[in-house]
N, CA, C and O atoms as a DFTB+ gen file, in Angstrom:
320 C
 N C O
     1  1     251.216      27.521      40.131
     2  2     252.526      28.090      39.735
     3  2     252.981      29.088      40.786
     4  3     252.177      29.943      41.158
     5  1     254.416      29.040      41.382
     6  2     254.881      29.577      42.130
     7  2     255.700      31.035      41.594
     8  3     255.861      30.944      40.377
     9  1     256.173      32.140      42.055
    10  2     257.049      32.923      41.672
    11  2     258.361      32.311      41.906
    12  3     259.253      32.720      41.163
    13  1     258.833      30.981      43.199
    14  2     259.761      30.895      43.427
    15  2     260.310      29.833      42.580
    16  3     261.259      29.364      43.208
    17  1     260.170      29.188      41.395
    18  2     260.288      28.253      40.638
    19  2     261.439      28.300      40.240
    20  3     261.752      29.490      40.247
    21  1     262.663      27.403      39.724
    22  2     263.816      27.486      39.677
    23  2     264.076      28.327      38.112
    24  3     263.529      28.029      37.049
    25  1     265.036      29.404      38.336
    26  2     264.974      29.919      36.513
    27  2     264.145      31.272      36.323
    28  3     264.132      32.002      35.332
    29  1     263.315      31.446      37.778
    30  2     263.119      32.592      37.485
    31  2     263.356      33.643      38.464
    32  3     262.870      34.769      38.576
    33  1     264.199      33.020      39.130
    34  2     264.990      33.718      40.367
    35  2     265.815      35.302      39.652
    36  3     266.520      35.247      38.644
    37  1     265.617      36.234      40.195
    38  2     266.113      37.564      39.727
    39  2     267.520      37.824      40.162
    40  3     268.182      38.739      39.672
    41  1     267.896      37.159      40.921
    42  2     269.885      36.843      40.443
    43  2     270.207      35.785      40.365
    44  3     270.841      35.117      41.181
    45  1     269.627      35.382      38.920
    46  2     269.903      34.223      38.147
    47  2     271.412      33.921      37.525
    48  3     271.852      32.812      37.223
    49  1     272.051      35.123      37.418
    50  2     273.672      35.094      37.543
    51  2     274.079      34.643      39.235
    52  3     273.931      35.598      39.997
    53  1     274.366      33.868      39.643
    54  2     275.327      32.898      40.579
    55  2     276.705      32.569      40.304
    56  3     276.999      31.737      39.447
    57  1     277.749      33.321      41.146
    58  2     278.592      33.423      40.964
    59  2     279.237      31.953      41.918
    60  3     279.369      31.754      43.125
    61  1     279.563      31.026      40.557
    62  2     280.246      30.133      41.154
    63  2     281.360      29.824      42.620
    64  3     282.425      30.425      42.765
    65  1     280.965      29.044      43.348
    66  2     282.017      29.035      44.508
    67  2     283.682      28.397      43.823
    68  3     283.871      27.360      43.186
    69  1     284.699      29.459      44.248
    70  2     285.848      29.325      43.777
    71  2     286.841      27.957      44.672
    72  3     287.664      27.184      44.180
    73  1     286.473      28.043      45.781
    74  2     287.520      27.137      46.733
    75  2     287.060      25.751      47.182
    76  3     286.054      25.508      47.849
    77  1     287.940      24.895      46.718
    78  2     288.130      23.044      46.924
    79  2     287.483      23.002      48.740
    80  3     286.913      22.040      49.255
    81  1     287.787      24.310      49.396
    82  2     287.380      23.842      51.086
    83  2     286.264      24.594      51.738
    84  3     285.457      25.188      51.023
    85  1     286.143      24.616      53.171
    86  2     284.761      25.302      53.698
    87  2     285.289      26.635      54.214
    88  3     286.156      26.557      55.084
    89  1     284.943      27.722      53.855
    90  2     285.399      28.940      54.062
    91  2     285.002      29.078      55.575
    92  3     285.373      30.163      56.023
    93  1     284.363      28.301      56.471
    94  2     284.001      28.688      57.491
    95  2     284.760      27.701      57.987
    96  3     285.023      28.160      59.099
    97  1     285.356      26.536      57.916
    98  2     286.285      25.519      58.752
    99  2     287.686      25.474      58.389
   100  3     288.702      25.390      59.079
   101  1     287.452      25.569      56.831
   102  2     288.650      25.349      55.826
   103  2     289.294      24.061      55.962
   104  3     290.498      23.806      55.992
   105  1     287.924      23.005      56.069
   106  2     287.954      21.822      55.624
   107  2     287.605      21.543      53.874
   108  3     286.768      22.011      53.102
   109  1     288.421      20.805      53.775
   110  2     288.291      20.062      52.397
   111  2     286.538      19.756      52.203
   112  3     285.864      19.117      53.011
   113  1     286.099      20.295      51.113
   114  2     284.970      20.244      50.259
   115  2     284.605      18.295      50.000
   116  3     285.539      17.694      49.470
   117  1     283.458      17.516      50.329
   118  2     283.359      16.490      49.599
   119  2     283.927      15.676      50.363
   120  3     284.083      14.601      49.784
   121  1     284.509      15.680      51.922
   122  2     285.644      14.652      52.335
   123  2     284.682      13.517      53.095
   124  3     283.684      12.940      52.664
   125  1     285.310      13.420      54.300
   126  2     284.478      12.316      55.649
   127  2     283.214      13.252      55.459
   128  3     282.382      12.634      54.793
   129  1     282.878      14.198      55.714
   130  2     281.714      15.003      55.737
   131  2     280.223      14.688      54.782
   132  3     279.065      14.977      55.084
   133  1     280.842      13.868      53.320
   134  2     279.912      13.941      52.528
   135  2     279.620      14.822      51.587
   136  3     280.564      15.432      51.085
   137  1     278.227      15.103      51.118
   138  2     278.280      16.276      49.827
   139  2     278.461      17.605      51.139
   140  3     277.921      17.748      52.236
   141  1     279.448      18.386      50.407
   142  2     278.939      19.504      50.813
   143  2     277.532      20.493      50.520
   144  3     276.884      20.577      49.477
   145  1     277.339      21.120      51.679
   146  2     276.236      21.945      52.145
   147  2     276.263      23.775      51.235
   148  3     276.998      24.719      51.525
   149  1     275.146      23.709      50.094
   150  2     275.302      24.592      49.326
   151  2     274.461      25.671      49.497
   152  3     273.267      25.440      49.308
   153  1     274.736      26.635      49.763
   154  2     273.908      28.027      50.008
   155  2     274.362      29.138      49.021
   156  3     275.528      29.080      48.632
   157  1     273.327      30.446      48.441
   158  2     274.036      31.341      48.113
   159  2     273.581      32.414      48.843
   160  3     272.488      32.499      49.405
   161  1     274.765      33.510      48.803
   162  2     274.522      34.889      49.618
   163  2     274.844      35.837      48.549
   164  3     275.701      35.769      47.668
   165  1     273.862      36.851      48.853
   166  2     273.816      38.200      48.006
   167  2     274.858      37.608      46.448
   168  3     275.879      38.198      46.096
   169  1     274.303      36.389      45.739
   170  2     274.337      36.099      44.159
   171  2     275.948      35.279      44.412
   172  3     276.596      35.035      43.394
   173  1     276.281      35.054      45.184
   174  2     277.736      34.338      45.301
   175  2     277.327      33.075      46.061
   176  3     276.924      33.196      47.218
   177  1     277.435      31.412      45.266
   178  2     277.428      30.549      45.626
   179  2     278.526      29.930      47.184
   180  3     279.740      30.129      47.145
   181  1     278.192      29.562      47.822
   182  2     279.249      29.543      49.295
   183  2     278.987      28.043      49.477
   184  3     277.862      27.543      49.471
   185  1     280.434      27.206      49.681
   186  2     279.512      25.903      50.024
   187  2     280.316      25.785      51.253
   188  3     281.276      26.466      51.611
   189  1     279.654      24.643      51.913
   190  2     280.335      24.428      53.621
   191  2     280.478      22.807      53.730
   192  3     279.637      22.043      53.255
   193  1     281.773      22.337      54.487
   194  2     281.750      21.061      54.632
   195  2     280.602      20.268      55.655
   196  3     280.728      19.045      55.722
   197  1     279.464      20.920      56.472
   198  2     278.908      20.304      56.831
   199  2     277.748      21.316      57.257
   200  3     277.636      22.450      56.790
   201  1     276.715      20.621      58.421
   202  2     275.546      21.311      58.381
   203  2     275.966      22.490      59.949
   204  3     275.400      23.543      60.243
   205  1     277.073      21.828      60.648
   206  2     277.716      23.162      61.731
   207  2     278.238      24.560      61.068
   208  3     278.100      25.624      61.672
   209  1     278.819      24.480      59.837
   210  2     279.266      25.761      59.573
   211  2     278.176      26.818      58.807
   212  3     278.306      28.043      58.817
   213  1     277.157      26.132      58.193
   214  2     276.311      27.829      57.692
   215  2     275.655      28.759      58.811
   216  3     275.327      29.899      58.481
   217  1     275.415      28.247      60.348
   218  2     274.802      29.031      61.164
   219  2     276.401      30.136      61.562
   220  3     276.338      31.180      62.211
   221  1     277.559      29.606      61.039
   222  2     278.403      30.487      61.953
   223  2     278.830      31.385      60.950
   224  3     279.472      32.413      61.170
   225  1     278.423      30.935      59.726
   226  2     278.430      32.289      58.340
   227  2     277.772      32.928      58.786
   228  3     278.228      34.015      59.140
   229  1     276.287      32.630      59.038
   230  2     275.352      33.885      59.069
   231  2     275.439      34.902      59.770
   232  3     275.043      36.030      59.475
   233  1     276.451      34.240      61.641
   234  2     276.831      35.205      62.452
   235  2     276.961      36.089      61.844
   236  3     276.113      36.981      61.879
   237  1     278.155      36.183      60.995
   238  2     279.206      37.379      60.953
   239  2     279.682      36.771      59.092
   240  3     280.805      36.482      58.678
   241  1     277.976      36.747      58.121
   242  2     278.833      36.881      56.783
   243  2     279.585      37.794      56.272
   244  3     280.611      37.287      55.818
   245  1     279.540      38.893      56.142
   246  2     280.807      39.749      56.302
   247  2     282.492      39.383      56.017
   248  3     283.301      39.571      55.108
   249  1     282.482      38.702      57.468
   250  2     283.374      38.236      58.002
   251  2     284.232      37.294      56.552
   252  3     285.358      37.282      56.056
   253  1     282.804      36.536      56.296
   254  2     283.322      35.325      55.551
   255  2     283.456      36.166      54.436
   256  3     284.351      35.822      53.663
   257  1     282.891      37.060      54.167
   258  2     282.831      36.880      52.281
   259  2     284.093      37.685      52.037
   260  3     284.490      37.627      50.873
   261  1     284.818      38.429      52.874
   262  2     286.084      39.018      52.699
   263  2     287.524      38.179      52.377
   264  3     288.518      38.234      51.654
   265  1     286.905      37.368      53.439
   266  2     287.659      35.917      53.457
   267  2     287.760      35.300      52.509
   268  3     288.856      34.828      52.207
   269  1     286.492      35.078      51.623
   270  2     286.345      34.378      50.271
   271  2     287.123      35.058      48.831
   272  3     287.754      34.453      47.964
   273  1     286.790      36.673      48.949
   274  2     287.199      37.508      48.551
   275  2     289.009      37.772      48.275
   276  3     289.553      37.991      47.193
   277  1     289.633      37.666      49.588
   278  2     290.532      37.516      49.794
   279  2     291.547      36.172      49.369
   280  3     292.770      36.308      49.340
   281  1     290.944      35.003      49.080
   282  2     291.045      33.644      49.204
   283  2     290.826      33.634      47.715
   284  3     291.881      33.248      47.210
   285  1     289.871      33.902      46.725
   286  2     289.672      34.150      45.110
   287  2     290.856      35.600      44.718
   288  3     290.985      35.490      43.499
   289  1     291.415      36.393      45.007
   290  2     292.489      37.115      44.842
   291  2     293.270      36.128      44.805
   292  3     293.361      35.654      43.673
   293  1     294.095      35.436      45.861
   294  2     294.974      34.389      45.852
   295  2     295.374      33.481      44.852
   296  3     296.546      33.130      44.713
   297  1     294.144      32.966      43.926
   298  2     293.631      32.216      43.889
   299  2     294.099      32.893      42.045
   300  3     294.891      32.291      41.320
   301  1     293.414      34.160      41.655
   302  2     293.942      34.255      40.636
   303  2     295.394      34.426      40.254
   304  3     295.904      33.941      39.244
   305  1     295.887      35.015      40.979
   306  2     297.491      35.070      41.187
   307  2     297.919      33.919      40.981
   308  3     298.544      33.665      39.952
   309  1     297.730      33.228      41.683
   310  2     298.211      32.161      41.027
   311  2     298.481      31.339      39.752
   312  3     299.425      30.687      39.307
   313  1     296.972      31.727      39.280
   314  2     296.634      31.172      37.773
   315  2     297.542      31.972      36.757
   316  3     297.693      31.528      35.618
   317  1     298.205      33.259      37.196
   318  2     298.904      33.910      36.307
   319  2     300.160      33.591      36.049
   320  3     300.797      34.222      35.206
């Protein structure tokens, strides 16, 4: 038995990824690419249209999650 077993991960709250595209290309999610590429950072699910964009998150995540941040603001506005 492992500690890393699925379910007993200690940010077991995962905050669903909000956007249809790749926050690092802002290609469409699911397209020519295939399944998208699923990672999470600090409890926020991030997905990417392929296996080139998670090394250029990691550069500068920051970068991205403001972006995402910024992009889920949008995003509720709308819904209102």
């Amino acid at each position: 038995a492992g500690t890393n077993s699925p379910g007993s991960s200690t940010n077991a709250t995962v905050k669903p990824y909000p956007l249809d595209y790749c926050i690092v290309s802002g290609d469409k999610l699911g397209g020519d690419m295939g399944k998208p590429i699923v990672t999470v950072y600090h409890g926020q699910e991030i997905k990417f249209c392929c296996k080139d964009c998670p090394p250029d998150f990691k550069k500068d995540p920051e970068k991205y999650m403001k972006k995402l941040a910024a992009a889920e603001a949008k995003i509720q506005k709308e819904k209102k």
